[in-house]
C-alpha positions in Angstrom: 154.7 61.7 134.2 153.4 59.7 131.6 156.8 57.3 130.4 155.6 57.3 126.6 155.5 61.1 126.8 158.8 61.5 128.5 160.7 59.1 126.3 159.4 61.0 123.5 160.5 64.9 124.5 163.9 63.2 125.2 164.2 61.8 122.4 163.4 65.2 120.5 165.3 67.3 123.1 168.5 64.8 122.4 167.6 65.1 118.0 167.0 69.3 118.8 170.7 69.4 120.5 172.7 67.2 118.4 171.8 68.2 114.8 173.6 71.3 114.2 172.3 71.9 110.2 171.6 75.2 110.4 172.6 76.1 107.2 170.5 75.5 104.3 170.2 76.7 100.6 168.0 79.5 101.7 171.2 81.5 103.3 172.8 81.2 100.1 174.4 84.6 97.7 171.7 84.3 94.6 171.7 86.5 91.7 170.5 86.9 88.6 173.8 88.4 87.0 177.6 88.6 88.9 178.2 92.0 90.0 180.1 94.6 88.2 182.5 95.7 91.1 185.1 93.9 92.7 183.2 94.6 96.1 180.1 93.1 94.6 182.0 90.1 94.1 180.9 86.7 95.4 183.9 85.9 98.1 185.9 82.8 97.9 188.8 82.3 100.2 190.7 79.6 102.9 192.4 82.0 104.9 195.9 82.2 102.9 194.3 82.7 99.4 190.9 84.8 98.4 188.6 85.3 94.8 186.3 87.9 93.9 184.4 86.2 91.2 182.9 89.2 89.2 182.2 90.5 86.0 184.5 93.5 84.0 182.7 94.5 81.1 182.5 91.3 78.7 185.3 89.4 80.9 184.5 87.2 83.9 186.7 88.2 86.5 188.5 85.6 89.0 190.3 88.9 91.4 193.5 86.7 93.2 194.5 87.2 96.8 196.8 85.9 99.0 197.1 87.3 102.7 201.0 87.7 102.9 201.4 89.6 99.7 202.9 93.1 101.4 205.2 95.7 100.7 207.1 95.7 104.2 209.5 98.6 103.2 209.9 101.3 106.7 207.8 103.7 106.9 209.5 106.5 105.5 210.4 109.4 108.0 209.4 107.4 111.3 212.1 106.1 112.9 213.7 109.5 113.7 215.6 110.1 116.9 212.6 111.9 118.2 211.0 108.5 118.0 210.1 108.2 121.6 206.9 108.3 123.8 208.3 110.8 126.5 209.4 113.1 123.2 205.8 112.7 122.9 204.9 113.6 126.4 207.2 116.8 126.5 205.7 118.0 123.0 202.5 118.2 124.5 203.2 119.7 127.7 205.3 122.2 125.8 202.1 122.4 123.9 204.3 122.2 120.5 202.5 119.7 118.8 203.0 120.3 115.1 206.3 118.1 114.9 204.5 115.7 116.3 202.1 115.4 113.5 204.7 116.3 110.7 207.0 113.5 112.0 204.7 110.4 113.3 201.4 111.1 111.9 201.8 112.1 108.0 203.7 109.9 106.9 201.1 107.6 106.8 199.2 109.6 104.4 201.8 110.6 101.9 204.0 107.2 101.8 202.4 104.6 99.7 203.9 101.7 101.4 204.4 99.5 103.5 201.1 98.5 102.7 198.7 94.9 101.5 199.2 94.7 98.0 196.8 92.4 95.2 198.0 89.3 93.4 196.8 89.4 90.1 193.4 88.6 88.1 192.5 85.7 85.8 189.8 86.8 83.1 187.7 84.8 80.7 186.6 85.9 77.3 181.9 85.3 77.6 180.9 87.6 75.2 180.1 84.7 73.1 178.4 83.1 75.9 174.6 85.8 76.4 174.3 86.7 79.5 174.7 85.3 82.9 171.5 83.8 83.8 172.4 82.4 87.5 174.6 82.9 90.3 174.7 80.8 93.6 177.5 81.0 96.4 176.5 77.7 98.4 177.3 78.2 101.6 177.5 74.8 102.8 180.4 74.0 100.4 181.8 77.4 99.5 181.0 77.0 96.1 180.5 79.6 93.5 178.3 78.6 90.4 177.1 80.7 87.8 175.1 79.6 84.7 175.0 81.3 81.0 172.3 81.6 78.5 174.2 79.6 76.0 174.2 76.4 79.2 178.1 77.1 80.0 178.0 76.2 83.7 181.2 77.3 85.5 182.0 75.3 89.5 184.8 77.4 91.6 186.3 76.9 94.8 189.5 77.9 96.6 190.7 74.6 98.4 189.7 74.6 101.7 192.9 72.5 102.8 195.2 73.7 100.1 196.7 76.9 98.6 194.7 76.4 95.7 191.8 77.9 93.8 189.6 75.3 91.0 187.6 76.2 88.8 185.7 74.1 85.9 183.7 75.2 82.8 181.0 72.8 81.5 179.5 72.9 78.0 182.3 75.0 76.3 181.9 74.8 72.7 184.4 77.1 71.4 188.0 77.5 71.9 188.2 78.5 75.1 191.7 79.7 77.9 191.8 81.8 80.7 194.2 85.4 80.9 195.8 86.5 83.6 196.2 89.9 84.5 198.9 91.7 86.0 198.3 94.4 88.2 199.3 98.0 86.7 202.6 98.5 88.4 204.2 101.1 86.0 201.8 104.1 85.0 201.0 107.5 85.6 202.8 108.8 89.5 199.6 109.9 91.2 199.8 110.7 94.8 196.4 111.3 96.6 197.8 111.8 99.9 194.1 109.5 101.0 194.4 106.6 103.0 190.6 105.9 102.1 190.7 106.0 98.2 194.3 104.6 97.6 197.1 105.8 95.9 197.9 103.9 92.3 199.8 101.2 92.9 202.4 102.5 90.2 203.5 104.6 93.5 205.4 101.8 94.7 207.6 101.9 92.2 207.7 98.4 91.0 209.0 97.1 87.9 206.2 95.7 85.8 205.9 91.8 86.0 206.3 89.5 83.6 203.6 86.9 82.3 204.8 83.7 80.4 202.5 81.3 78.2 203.3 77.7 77.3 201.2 75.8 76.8 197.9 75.5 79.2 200.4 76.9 81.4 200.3 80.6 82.5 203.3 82.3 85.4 203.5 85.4 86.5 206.6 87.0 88.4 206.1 90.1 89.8 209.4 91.7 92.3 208.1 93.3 95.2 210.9 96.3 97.1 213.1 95.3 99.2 213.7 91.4 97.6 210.0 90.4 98.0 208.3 88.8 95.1 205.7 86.9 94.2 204.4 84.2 91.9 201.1 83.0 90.0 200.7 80.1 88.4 197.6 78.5 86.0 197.5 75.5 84.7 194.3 73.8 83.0 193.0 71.2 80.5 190.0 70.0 78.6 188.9 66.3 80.5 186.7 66.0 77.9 184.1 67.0 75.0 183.0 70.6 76.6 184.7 70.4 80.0 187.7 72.3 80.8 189.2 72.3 84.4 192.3 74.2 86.2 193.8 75.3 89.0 195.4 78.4 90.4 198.0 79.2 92.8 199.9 82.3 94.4 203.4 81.5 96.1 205.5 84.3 98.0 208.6 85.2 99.1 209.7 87.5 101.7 213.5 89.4 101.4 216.6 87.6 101.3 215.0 84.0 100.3 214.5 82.3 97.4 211.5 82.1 95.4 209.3 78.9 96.3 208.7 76.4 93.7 205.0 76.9 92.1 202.8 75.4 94.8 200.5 73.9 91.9 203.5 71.2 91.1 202.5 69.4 94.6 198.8 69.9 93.4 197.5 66.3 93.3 193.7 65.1 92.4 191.5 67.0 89.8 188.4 69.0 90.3 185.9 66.6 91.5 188.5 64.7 94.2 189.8 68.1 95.8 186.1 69.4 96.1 185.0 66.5 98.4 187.7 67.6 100.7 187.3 70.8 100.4 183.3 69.9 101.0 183.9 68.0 104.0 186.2 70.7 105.5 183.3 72.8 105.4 181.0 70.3 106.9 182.7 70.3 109.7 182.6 74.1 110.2 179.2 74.6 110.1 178.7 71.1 112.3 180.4 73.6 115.2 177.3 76.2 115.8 174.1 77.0 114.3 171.0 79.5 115.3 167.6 79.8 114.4 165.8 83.3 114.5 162.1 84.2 113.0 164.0 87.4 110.9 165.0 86.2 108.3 167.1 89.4 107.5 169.1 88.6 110.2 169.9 84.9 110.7 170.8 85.3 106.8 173.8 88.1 107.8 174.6 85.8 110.5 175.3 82.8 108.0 177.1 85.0 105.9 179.2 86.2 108.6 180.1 82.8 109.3 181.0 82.0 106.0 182.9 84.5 105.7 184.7 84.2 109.3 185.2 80.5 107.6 186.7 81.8 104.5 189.3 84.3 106.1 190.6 83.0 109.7 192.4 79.6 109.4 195.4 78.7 111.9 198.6 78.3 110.0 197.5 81.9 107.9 197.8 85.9 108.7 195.1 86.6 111.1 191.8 88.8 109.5 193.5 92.2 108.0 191.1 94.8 107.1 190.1 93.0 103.7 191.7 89.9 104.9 192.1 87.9 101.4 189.7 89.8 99.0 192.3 93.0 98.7 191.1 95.8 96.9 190.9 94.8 92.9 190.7 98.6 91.5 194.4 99.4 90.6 194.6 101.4 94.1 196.4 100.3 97.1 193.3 99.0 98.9 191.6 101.9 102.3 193.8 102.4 105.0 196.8 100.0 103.1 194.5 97.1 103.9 197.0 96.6 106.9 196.7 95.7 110.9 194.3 97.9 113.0 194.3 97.0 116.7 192.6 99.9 117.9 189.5 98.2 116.8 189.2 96.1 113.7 191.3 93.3 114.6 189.0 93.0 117.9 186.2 93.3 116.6 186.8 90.8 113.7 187.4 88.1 116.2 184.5 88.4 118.4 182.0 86.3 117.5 184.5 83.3 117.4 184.5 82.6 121.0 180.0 82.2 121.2 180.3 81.4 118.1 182.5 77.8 118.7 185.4 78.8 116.9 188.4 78.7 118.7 190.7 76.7 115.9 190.1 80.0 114.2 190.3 82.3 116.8 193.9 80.4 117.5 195.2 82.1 113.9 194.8 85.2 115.4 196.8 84.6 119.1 199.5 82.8 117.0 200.3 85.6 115.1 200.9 87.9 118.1 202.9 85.5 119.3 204.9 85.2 116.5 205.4 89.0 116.4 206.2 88.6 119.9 210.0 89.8 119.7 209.2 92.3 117.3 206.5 93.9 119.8 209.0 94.2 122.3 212.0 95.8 120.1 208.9 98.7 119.5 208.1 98.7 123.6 212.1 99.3 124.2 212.5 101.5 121.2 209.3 103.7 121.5 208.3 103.5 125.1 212.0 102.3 126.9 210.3 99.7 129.4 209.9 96.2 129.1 206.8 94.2 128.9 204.6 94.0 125.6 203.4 96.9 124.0 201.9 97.1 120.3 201.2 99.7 117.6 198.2 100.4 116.9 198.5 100.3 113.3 201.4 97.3 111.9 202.2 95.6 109.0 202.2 91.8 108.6 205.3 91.3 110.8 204.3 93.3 113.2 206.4 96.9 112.6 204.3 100.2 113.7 203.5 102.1 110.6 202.4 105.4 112.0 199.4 107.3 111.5 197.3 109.6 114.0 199.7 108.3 117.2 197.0 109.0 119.6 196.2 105.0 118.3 198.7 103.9 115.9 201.1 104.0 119.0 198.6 104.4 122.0 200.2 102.7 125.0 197.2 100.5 125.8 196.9 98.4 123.0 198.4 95.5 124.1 195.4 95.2 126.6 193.0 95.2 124.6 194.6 92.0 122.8 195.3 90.7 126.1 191.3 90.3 126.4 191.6 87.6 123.3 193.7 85.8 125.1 191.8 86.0 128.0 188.7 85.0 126.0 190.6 82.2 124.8 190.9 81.0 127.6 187.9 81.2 129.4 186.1 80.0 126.5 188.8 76.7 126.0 189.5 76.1 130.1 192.8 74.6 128.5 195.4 75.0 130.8 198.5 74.4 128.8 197.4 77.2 126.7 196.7 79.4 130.0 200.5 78.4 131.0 202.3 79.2 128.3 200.5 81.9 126.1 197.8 83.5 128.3 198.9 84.5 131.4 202.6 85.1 129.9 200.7 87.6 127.0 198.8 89.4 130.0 201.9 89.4 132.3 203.8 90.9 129.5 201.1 93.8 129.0 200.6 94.5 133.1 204.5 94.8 133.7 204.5 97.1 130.8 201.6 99.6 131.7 202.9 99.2 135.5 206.1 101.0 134.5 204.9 103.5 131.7 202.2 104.7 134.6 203.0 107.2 137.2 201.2 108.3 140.5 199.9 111.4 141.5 200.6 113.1 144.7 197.0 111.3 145.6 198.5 107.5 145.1 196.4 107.8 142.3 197.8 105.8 139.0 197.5 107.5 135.8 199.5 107.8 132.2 200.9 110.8 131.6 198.8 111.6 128.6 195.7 109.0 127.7 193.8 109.2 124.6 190.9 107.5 123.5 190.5 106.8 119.4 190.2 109.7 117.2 188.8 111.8 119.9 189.7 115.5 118.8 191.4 113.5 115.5 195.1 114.2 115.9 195.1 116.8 117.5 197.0 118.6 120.5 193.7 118.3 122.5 193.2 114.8 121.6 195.9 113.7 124.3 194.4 114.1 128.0 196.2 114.8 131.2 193.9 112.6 133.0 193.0 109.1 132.0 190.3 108.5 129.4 187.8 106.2 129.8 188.9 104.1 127.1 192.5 104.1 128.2 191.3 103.2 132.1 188.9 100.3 130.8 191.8 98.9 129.8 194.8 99.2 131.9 191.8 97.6 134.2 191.1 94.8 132.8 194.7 93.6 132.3 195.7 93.8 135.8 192.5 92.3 137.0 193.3 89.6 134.1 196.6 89.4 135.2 195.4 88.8 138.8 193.1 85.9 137.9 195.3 84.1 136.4 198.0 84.3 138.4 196.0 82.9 141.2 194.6 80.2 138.6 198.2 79.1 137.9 199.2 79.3 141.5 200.9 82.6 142.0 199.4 84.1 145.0 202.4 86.8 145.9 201.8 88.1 141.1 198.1 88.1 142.1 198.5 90.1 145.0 200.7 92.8 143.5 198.5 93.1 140.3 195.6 93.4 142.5 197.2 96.1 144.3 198.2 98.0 141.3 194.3 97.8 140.0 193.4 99.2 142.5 195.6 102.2 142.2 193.2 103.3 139.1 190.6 105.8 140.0 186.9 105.0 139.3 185.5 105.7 135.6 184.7 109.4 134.7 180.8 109.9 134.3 178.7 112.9 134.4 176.4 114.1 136.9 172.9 112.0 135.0 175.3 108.7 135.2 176.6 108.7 131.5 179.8 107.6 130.8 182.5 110.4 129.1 185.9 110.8 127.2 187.4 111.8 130.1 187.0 114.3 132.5 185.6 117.3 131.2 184.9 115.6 128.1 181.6 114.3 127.8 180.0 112.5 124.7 178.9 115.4 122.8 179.2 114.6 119.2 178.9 111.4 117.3 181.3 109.6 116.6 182.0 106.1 115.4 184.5 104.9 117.7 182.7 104.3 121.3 185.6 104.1 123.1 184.1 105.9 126.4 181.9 102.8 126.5 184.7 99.9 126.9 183.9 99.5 130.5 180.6 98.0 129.8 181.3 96.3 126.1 183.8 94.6 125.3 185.5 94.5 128.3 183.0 94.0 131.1 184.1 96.4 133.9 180.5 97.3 134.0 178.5 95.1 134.1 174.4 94.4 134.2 174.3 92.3 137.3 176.6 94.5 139.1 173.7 96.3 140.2 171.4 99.2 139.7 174.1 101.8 140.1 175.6 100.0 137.0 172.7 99.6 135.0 171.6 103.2 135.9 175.4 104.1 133.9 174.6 101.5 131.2 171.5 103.0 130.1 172.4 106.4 130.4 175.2 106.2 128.7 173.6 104.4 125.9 170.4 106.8 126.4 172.8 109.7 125.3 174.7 107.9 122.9 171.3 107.5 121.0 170.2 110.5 121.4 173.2 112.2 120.2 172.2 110.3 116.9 174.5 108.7 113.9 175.4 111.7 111.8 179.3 110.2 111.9 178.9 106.4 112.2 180.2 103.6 110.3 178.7 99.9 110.0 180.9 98.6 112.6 178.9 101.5 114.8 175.7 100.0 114.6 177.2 96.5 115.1 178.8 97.6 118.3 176.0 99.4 119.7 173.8 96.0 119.4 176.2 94.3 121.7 175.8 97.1 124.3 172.4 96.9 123.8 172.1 93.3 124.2 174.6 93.7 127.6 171.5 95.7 128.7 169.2 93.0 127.9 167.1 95.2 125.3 166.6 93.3 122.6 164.5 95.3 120.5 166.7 97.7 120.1 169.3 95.4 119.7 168.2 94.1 116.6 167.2 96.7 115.2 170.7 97.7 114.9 171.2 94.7 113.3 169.0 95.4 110.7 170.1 98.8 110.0 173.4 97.4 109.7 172.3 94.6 107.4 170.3 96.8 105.1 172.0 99.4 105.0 176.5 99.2 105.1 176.7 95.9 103.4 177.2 95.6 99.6 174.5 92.9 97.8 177.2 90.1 99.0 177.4 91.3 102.6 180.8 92.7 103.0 180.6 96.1 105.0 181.1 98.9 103.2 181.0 101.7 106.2 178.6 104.3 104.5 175.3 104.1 104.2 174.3 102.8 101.2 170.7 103.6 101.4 171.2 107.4 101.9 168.4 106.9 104.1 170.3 109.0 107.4 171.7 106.5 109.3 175.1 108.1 108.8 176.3 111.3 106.7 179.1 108.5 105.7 177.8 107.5 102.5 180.8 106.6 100.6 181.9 102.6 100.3 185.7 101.0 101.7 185.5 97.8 102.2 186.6 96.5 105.4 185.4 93.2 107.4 185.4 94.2 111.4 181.3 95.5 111.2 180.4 92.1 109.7 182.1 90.1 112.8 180.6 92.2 114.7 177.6 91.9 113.5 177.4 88.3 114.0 179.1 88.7 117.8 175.8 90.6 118.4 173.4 88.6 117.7 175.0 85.9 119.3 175.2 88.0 122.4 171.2 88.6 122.2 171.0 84.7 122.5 173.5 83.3 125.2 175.8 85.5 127.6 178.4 84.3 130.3 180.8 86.8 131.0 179.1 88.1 134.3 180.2 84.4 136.2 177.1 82.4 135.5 175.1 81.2 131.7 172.0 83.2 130.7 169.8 81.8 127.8 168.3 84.3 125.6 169.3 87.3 128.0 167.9 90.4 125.1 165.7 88.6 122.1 162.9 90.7 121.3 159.4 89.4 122.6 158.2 88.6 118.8 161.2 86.1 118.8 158.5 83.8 119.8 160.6 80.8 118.1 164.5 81.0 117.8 166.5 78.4 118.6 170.5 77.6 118.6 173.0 74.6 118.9 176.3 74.3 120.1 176.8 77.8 121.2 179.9 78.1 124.0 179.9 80.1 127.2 182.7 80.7 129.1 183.7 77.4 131.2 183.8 75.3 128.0 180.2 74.5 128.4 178.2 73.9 124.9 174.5 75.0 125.0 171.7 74.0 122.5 168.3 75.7 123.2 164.9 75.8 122.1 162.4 78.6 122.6 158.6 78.3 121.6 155.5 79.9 121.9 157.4 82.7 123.9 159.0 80.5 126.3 162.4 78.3 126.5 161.0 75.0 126.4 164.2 72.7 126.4 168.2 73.2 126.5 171.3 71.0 127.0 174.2 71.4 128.3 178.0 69.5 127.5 180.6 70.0 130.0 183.6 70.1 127.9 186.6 70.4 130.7 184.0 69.8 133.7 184.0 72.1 136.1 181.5 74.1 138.0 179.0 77.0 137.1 176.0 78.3 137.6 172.9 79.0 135.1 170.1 81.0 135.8 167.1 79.3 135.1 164.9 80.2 132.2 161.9 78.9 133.2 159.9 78.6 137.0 159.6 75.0 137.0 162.0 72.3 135.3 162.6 68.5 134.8 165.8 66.8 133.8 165.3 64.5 130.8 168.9 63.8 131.4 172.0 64.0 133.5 174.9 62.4 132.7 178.0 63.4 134.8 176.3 66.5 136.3 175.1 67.5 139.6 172.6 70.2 139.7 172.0 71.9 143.1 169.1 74.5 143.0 170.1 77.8 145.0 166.5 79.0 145.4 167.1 82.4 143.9 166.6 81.1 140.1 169.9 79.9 139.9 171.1 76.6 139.0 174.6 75.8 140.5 176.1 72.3 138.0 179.3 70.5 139.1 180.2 69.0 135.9 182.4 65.6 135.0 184.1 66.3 131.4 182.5 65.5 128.8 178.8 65.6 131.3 175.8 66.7 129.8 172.4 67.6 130.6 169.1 68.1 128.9 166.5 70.3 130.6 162.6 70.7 130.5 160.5 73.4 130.7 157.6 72.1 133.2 155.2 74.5 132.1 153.6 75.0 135.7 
């Protein structure tokens, strides 16, 4: 090879792999005018505190957040004696199912609380000011600008490394203060008895807070039931001719402990000195991944999704709720009490961090299970009577069940599916002191559980004595099963083939032995006679639904896989065949965000993005947060109306991530399902399972270069994406070709390699 040629494509390869830019201006929220609704908004937040920067008739609108502000009152009419799981069982083999419903399942829908409750608004008098004549949300910096006819400029931020929100107007020429607005908690008693729309918040019976001026000083107090309370404070000043710059803050309290003293009094710095922090802060997040892709549509969401993932999952905060920290700003308790969904939407929320090189985030998540820990395990004695870790389906901040359709508000198998995140955590940070101590003892925890709450049948065979899978049949008596779903079986699974693993990893043989055993108690996965996957036995997919919770085994969970063979693959496509062909009368957004990932696990890229696109164009409001209908009324979905909940974006961007680098199946595959038009796409810094970080480039049709950093070290295996290769570098990696397209690497931490396409 000619040495000036090679020194050269190293030195581009090396340049290609390092810079991880991605984001530029073009990825940016840019309007002509702010949006008139609080889910138009342009989204600001740090993971403890949120904006919604909008416009309310003539006011500009600053809607205030923070992610611990919850009524945590019981649920009313829960906790009654017949609160137990075999109650449960007998009900339904009594066939009596009605108390059932009357005592676990409605109060969810005729209690207002507990329930995610807003903070408060500031608003700003711009009547005087003409109209709005430009709006940017920079991405790079998380900064909202917007720009009047009259020149008033105004620069916002919530402090990426405080609990604080800036903002600063330039070019004010008249007297000029900010109002802040208490949300309406006295009014008209309206119950709507809808979990969607929201009951008024004057349903919780608050007593209206009180809002004090002195000054350029504005606090709110607002009591909360049960000795929760709150507290906002705004402070500003003019700096000089035209300028005037503030801050705001939220502090909380929960029962039984005093007020904290107004964060803002520890506030140091002005505008200018907190918004280099907060600008490098953000630096560094988008320095952790970037991608490349020739539709625009796309790799814009994916930006977005980023941003927002950014702006909502921070270690030290409450993991990502169902509006995380941009609650509901309509005088309603915000859909579905904006609370904890683990039957799907905190899973899904959290998917793209692991790909995605996220794991600090991902961390804020697994933390807060863990600090819910005890509480978890009061429910699994109370409800179920066995130890282990079980948790409801549907909790508030600390954790407490809060009722709802029980077939997932308190399905047994929930715990499993959170055990996966734990397991991803792991496999995706190879750190063993997190393994130790959190992992395996999480996964443990949920395999001792399901091992006593499972019985056997006079086969040997192991089964739960009634399995649902989510809001299959709704609430209803038919909705539990005598046999095990599909969903409930993908997941009881998993955790004891988890559990196994890393037992064996930690060096437990005789705990890997016995949860092998007990795995393999489990019969095989119902399917129908043309290889598609069902609800159960005798229950195949025959109506669309939203939920595809018959299709676990293959996505999230990996119990089927692609590479197992073509038995599986024969299942995979079937099952997505007839999913299809069933059609989308009942989906959400999150539906078509899920279905790319299958789609992408069967390496059809096409059709993968393309339900990215629907997605994109279709559930997401003008500044990308899904809003579950379909917005076009163009028949993706007969769900056309709008709540606001975060899980299909996440999962949006976990899709397209898996169309570009997948490593679940034991070995790293570049590029497994892009479509063949994706004739230039690129990424850098994406993370496969090992700790490995890959940066690729594709062109002209073809991977022409990637790299590979060894993190931890270790070993794996990539399959080749091209016939004929040439290392431009190898530092502290051994390759070893197996002759079937493989590439076995046995890796030094920290090693790295840089591959070339040889173009035969």
């Amino acid at each position: 090879m000619n040495l000036k040629r090679e020194l050269t494509t190293f030195f581009m390869a090396t340049c290609m792999a390092m810079n991880v830019a991605g984001q530029t201006a073009k990825h940016d929220l840019q309007f002509s005018q702010l949006g008139n609704k609080w889910d138009e908004a342009i989204p600001l937040g740090n993971g403890m505190l949120g904006a919604l920067i909008w416009q309310n008739g003539t006011q500009l609108r600053f809607s205030l957040d923070r992610a611990d502000l919850w009524d945590m009152r019981p649920m009313k009419g829960l906790h009654r004696k017949e609160f137990s799981y075999q109650w449960v069982v007998d009900q339904v083999n009594k066939k009596d199912y009605k108390p059932v419903q009357q005592y676990f399942d409605e109060p969810y829908d005729r209690e207002p609380a507990p329930s995610k409750i807003p903070g408060g608004a500031l608003e700003f008098e711009t009547v005087n000011w003409g109209k709005v004549s430009a709006v940017n949300l920079s991405l790079k910096d998380a900064l909202c600008e917007v720009s009047w006819a009259n020149g008033v400029r105004l620069k916002t931020f919530v402090d990426a490394g405080k609990p604080v929100g800036w903002f600063r107007f330039e070019n004010v020429k008249d007297d000029f203060k900010p109002h802040l607005v208490a949300p309406r908690y006295q009014g008209t008693v309206r119950s709507s008895g809808d979990p969607v729309g929201g009951d008024d918040l004057s349903r919780l019976g608050y007593p209206q807070g009180k809002i004090k001026e002195e000054g350029n000083r504005i606090t709110y107090q607002q009591q909360g039931w049960g000795g929760f309370s709150y507290e906002i404070v705004v402070t500003w000043k003019k700096t000089k001719s035209g300028v005037v710059e503030g801050h705001w803050t939220i502090s909380s309290k929960q029962a039984n402990a005093k007020i904290s003293k107004p964060q803002n009094t520890n506030v140091s710095g002005d505008f200018n000195e907190r918004y280099l922090v907060h600008k490098n802060w953000w630096k560094g997040f988008w320095s952790k991944s970037a991608i490349h892709v020739p539709d625009t549509l796309l790799e814009k969401q994916w930006y977005l999704e980023q941003y927002k993932f950014g702006s909502a999952a921070r270690v030290g905060a409450p993991p990502i709720s169902l509006q995380a920290v941009w609650t509901a700003d309509n005088g309603r308790i915000p859909p579905w009490k904006g609370d904890y969904h683990h039957d799907l939407n905190t899973q899904l929320s959290y998917w793209p961090a692991y790909s995605g090189n996220h794991l600090a985030e991902a961390m804020g998540y697994l933390d807060h299970l863990e600090q819910n820990k005890a509480n978890y395990k009061r429910y699994t004695k109370q409800f179920f009577n066995a130890d282990g870790i079980a948790v409801p389906g549907v909790t508030t901040l600390d954790g407490t069940e809060m009722g709802g359709w029980i077939q997932y508000s308190l399905s047994p198998t929930v715990s499993g599916w959170l055990a996966q995140h734990y397991y991803l955590q792991w496999r995706y940070s190879m750190d063993r002191e997190f393994l130790k101590k959190k992992a395996y003892p999480w996964i443990k925890g949920v395999a001792v559980f399901l091992e006593k709450i499972t019985v056997k049948d006079g086969n040997g065979t192991r089964k739960l004595k009634i399995s649902s899978s989510p809001e299959i049949n709704d609430n209803a008596l038919d909705a539990w099963f005598l046999e095990d779903t599909n969903y409930d079986l993908a997941i009881m699974k998993f955790s004891f083939k988890a559990a196994a693993e890393l037992a064996l990893e930690l060096g437990l043989p005789e705990e890997a032995k016995h949860w092998t055993k007990v795995l393999k108690e489990f019969k095989d996965f119902a399917t129908t006679e043309k290889e598609e996957l069902m609800f159960a036995p005798g229950l195949t997919y025959k109506e669309s639904h939203r939920h595809f919770s018959h299709m676990m085994a293959i996505h999230p969970l990996g119990m089927i896989n692609w590479e197992d063979g073509t038995k599986a693959q024969s299942i995979i496509n079937n099952s997505i065949k007839l999913l299809d062909s069933i059609g989308p009368d009942y989906y959400v957004g999150y539906s078509y965000a899920w279905r790319a990932n299958l789609k992408a696990r069967a390496k059809n890229g096409e059709a993968a993005a393309e339900d990215l696109r629907i997605f994109a164009k279709a559930f997401c409001s003008p500044n990308s947060f899904h809003l579950n209908g379909d917005q076009l009324k163009a028949g993706y979905s007969k769900f056309q109306y709008r709540p606001f909940t975060l899980e299909g974006n996440f999962a949006f961007a976990a899709g397209l991530q898996e169309m570009l680098l997948q490593s679940y199946a034991g070995f790293i595959e570049i590029m497994p399902a892009v479509p063949k038009s994706w004739t230039e796409a690129s990424f850098e810094n994406l993370r496969a399972e090992g700790a490995f970080l890959l940066s690729v480039k594709r062109s002209g049709g073809q991977v022409e270069e990637l790299k590979i950093v060894a993190e931890k070290g270790g070993q794996t295996k990539l399959k080749l994406p091209f016939k004929t290769w040439y290392a431009l570098k190898s530092k502290g990696i051994m390759t070893k070709s197996t002759g079937d397209g493989f590439l076995t690497l046995n890796c030094k931490p920290g090693g790295e390699l840089v591959l070339k396409n040889g173009y035969e």
